[in-house]
C-alpha positions in Angstrom: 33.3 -8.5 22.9 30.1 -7.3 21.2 27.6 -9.9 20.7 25.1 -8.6 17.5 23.2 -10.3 15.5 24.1 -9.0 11.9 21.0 -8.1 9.4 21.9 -8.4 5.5 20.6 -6.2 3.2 21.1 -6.0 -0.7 19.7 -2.4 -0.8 19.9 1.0 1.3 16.4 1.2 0.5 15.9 -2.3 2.3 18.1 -1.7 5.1 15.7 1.2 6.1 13.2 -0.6 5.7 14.4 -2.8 8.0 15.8 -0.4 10.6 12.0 1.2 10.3 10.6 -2.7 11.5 13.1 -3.1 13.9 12.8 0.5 15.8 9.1 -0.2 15.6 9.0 -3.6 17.2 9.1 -3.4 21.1 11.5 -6.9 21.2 13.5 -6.5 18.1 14.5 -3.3 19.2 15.8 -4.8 22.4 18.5 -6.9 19.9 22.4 -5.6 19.8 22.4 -5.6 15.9 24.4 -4.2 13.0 23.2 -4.0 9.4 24.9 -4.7 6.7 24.0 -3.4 3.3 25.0 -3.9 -0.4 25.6 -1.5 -3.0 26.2 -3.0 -6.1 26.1 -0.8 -9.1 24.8 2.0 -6.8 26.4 5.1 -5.2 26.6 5.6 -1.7 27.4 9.6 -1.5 25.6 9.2 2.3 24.7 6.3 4.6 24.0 6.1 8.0 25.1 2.5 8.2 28.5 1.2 9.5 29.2 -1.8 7.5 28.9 -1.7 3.7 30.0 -3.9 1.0 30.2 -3.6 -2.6 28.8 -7.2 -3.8 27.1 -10.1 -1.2 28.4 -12.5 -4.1 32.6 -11.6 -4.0 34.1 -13.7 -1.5 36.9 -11.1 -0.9 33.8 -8.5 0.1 32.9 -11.0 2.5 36.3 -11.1 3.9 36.4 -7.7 3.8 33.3 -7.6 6.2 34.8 -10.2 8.6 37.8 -8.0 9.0 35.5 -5.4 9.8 34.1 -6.9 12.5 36.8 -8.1 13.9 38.3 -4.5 13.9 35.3 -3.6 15.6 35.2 -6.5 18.2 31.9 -7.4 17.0 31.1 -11.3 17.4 28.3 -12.5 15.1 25.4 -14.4 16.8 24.1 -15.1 13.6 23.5 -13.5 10.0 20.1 -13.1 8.8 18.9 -13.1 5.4 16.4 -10.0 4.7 16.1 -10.8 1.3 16.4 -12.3 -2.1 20.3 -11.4 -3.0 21.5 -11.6 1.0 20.6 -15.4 1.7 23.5 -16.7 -0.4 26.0 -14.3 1.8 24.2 -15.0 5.2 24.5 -18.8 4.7 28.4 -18.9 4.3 28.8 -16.1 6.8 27.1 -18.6 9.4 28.9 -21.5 8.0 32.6 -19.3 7.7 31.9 -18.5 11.7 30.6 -22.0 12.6 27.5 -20.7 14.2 23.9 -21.5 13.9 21.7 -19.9 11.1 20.3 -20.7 7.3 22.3 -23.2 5.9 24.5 -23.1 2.7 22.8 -26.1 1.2 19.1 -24.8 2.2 19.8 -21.2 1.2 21.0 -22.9 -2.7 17.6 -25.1 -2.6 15.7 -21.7 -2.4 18.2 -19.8 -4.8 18.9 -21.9 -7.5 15.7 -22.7 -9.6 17.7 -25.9 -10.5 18.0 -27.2 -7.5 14.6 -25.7 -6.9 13.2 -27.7 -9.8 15.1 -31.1 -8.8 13.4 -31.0 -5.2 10.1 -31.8 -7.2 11.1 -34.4 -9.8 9.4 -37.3 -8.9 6.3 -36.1 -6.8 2.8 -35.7 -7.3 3.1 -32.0 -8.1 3.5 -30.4 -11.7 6.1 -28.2 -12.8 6.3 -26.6 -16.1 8.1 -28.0 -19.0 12.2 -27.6 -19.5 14.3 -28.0 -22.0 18.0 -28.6 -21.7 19.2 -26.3 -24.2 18.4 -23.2 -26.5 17.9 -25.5 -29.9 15.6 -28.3 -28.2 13.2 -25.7 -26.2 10.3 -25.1 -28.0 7.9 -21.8 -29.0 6.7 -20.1 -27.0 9.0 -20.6 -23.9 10.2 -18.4 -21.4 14.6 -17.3 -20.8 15.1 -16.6 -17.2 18.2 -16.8 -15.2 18.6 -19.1 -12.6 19.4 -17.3 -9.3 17.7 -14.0 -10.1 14.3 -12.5 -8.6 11.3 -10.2 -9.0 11.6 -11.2 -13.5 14.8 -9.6 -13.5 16.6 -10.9 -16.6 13.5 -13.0 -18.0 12.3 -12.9 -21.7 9.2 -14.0 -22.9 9.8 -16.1 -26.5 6.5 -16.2 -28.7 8.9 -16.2 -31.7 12.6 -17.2 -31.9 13.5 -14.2 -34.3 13.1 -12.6 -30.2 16.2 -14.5 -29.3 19.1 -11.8 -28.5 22.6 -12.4 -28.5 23.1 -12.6 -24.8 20.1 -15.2 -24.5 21.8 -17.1 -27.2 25.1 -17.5 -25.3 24.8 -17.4 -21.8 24.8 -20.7 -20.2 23.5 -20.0 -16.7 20.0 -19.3 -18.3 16.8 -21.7 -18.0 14.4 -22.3 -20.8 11.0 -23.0 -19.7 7.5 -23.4 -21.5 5.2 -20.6 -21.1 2.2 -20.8 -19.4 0.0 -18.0 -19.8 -2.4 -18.8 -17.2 -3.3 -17.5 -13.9 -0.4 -16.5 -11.2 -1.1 -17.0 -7.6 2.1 -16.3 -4.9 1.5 -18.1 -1.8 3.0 -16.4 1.5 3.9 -18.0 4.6 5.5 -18.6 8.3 7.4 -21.7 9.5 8.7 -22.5 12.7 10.3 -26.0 13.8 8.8 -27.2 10.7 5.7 -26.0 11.4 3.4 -24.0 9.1 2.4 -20.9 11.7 0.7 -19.1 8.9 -0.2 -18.5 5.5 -2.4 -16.6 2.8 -2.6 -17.3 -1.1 -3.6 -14.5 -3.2 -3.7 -13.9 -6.7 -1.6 -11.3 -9.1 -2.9 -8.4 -11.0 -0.5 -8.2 -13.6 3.1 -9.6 -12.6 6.7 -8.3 -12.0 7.5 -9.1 -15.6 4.2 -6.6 -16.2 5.7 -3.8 -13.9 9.5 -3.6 -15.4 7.8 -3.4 -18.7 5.9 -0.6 -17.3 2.3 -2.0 -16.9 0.7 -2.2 -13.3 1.2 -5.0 -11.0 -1.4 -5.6 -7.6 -2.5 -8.5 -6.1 -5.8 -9.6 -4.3 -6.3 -12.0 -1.4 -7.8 -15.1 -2.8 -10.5 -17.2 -0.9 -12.0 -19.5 -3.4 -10.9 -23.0 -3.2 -9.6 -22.5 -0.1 -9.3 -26.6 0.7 -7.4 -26.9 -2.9 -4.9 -24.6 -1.7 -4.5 -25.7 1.8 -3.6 -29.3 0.5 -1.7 -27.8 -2.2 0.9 -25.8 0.5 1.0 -29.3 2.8 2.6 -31.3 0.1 4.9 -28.1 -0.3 6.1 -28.7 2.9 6.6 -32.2 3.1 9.6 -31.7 -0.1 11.3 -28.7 1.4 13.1 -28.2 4.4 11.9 -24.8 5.0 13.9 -23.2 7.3 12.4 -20.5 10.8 11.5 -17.8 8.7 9.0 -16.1 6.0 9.0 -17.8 2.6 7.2 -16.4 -0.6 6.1 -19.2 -3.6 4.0 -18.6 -6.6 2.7 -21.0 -8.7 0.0 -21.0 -11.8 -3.1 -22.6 -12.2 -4.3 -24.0 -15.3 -7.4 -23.3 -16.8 -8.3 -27.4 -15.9 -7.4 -26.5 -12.4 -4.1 -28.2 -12.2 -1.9 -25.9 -10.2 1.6 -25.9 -11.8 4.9 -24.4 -9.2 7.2 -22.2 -10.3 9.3 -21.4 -7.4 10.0 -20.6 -3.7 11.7 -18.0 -1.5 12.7 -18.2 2.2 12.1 -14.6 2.7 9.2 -12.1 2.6 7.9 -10.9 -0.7 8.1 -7.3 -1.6 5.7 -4.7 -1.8 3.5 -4.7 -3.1 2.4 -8.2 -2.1 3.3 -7.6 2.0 1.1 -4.6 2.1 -1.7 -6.4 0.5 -1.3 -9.8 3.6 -0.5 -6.4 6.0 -4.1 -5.2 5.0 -5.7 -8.3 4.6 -4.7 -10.6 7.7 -3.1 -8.1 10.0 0.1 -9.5 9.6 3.3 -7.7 9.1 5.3 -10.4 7.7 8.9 -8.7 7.6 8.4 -8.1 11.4 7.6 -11.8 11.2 10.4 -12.6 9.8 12.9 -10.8 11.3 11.4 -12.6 15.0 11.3 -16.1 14.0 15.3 -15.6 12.6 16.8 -14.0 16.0 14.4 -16.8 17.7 12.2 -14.3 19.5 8.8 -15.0 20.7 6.3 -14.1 17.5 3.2 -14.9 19.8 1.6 -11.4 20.2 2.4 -10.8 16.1 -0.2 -14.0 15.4 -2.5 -13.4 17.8 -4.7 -10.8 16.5 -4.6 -12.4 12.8 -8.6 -11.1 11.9 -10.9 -12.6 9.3 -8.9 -12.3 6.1 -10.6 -8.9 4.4 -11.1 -8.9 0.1 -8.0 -6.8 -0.2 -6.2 -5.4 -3.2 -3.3 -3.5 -3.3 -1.7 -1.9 -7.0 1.5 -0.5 -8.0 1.7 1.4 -11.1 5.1 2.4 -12.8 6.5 5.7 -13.9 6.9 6.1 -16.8 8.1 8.9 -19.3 4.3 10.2 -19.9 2.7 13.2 -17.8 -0.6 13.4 -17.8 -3.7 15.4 -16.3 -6.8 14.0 -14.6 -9.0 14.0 -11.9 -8.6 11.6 -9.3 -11.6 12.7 -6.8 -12.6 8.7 -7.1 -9.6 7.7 -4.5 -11.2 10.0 -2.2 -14.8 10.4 -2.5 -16.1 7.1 -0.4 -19.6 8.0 -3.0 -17.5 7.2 -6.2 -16.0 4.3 -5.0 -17.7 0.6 -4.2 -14.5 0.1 -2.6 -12.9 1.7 0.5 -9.5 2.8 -0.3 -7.4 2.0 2.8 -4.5 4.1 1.4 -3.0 5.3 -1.5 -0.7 8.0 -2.8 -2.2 9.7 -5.7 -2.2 13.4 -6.4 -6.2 15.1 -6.3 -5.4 16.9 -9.6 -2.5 15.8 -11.7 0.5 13.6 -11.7 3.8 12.9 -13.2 4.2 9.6 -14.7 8.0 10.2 -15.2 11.6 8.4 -13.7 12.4 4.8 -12.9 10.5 2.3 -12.3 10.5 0.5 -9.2 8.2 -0.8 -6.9 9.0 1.2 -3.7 9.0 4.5 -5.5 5.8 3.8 -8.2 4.1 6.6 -9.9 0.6 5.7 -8.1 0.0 3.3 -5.1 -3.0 2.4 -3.5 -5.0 -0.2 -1.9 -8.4 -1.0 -1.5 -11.2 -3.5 0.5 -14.6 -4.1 0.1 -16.9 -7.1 1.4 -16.9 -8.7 -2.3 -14.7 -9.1 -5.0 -17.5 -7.6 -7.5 -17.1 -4.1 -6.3 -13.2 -4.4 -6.9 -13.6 -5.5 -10.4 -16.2 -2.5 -10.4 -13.6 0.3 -8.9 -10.4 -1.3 -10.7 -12.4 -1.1 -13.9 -12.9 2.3 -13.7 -9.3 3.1 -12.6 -7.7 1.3 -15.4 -10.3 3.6 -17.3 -8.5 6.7 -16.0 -4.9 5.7 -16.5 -5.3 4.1 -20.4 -3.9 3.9 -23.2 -0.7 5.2 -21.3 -1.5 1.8 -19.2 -3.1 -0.9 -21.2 -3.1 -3.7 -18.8 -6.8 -4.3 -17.4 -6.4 -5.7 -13.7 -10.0 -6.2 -13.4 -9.9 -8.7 -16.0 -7.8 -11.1 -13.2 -10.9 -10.9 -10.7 
């Protein structure tokens, strides 16, 4: 029999991504693995991967995969989650095999923002507003779903002549007062219970910003730092968090009162782990990936370094092309900043295709010893790209 321990992914693009960790990493790549990886609404014309299934949330695909395996003589030690849409899947695979892993009642607390919500009720910490129903929620108030991710599905409400049809009617939806104040994701490691690691920073512009075609970055955050610290230590007293990487954001009031939104027992996507990457050292998908198979995660903590003033940016494509010259990225004399990397074209670029954030029109990322001279530099970038990007990420510093 072949012992693996089976990596979900809801993307090809993630299950790459996490082939790319795994080849990289001188213990993971000593694991007997498969990786699984989801397709929904996608093609796959060509993929290197042996197990694939149409949708992580149809039973019958997960029986489907079991009979796979089983073809195969492959014994699962355990499934781990890689992301958002695979924790459901990885939870009742464990449970469906009786072996150790996330649980199905843990992997729900960090999926369903009901649940989510509930887990708070009665503590010292805020949460925003609800309403049980479309009629009774006031203006202006946010429509979101409640097991999506990354704003997929969310409409903003400043007026209720916004309301579509499908917000009208669908049941499965949340409506939630709108804060419009600062957003903050907080990013960390547990282990046993124990908080190994973590690292708030604040967003430049947000998901919601991105898939409507504005920027998004996001900037390590050191101001207020015991605030924060006590902030994530009542955190973990409500949830059970289980060995793994989990991703939170919250706002923060104008008053200072820091209001939660919701949690995640995975990494966050780019471009928020290639900001903690740059800023602490610390590769938190490798992180991951460790403390799930219960592999030793010592040598990926011990060179954590004095967090830098990092920001990393994402900006869309979008239908627009555009000329300019970009000799700021590269030319350490026009920059306060230094530009750890970025993908930008010297000359001219195409601002055209979909958006997503791991195939944006411009990336980059940049440090500098104060958060003045990123306000400076981002200034002047969001300069270069208006009007066909409005959004002004220097006005977040």
């Amino acid at each position: 029999m072949n012992y693996k321990y089976i990596f979900i992914a809801s993307s090809l693009g993630n299950a790459r991504n996490i082939k790319s960790i795994i080849d990289k990493d001188e213990e993971l790549k000593k694991l007997a693995y498969e990786i699984v990886v989801e397709f929904f609404n996608t093609e796959l014309l060509d993929c290197e991967f042996n197990y694939l299934v149409l949708d992580l949330y149809c039973d019958e695909q997960l029986k489907y995969l079991k009979d796979k395996f089983s073809e195969d003589s492959v014994v699962p030690v355990e499934f781990i989650h890689t992301d958002e849409y695979s924790v459901l899947a990885a939870s009742k695979l464990n449970l469906d095999y009786e072996i150790s892993g996330i649980e199905y009642e843990i992997a729900m607390l960090f999926r369903d923002k009901n649940i989510m919500y509930k887990a708070l009720i009665g503590s010292a910490l805020s949460v925003p507003k609800r309403w049980p129903s479309l009629k009774l929620a006031k203006v202006p108030f946010v429509v979101k779903p409640v097991n999506e991710a990354a704003s997929i599905g969310v409409q903003i409400i400043l007026d209720r002549k916004d309301l579509s049809y499908e917000v009208s009617y669908d049941n499965s939806l949340i409506y939630e007062e709108y804060i419009d104040s600062d957003m903050f994701h907080i990013d960390g490691a547990v282990q046993s219970g124990e908080l190994l690691f973590s690292s708030i920073s604040k967003y430049l512009g947000t998901c919601f910003d991105f898939f409507s075609g504005q920027p998004i970055g996001t900037v390590f955050w050191d101001r207020d730092e015991v605030i924060w610290g006590t902030y994530v230590a009542k955190i973990m007293d409500l949830f059970p968090f289980p060995d793994g990487v989990f991703h939170m954001e919250v706002f923060q009031r104008d008053c200072g009162e820091i209001v939660f939104l919701e949690i995640a027992c995975r990494p966050a996507g780019a471009p928020l782990n290639v900001q903690i990457k740059h800023t602490h050292g610390v590769d938190i998908n490798a992180l991951h990936l460790r403390l799930r198979a219960g592999i030793s995660i010592d040598n990926l903590l011990v060179n954590i370094r004095q967090p830098l003033k990092c920001a990393v940016v994402y900006y869309p494509k979008q239908t627009v092309t555009t000329t300019g010259n970009m000799e700021m990225f590269y030319d350490t004399q026009l920059l306060k900043s230094q530009l750890v990397e970025g993908s930008i074209s010297l000359d001219s670029f195409t601002l055209a295709g979909t958006i997503s954030n791991s195939n944006p029109a411009v990336k980059f990322s940049l440090k500098a010893s104060s958060y003045q001279a990123l306000k400076s530099d981002l200034g002047d970038i969001c300069d270069f790209f208006y009007p066909y990007y409005k959004l002004r990420l220097e006005e977040y510093i």
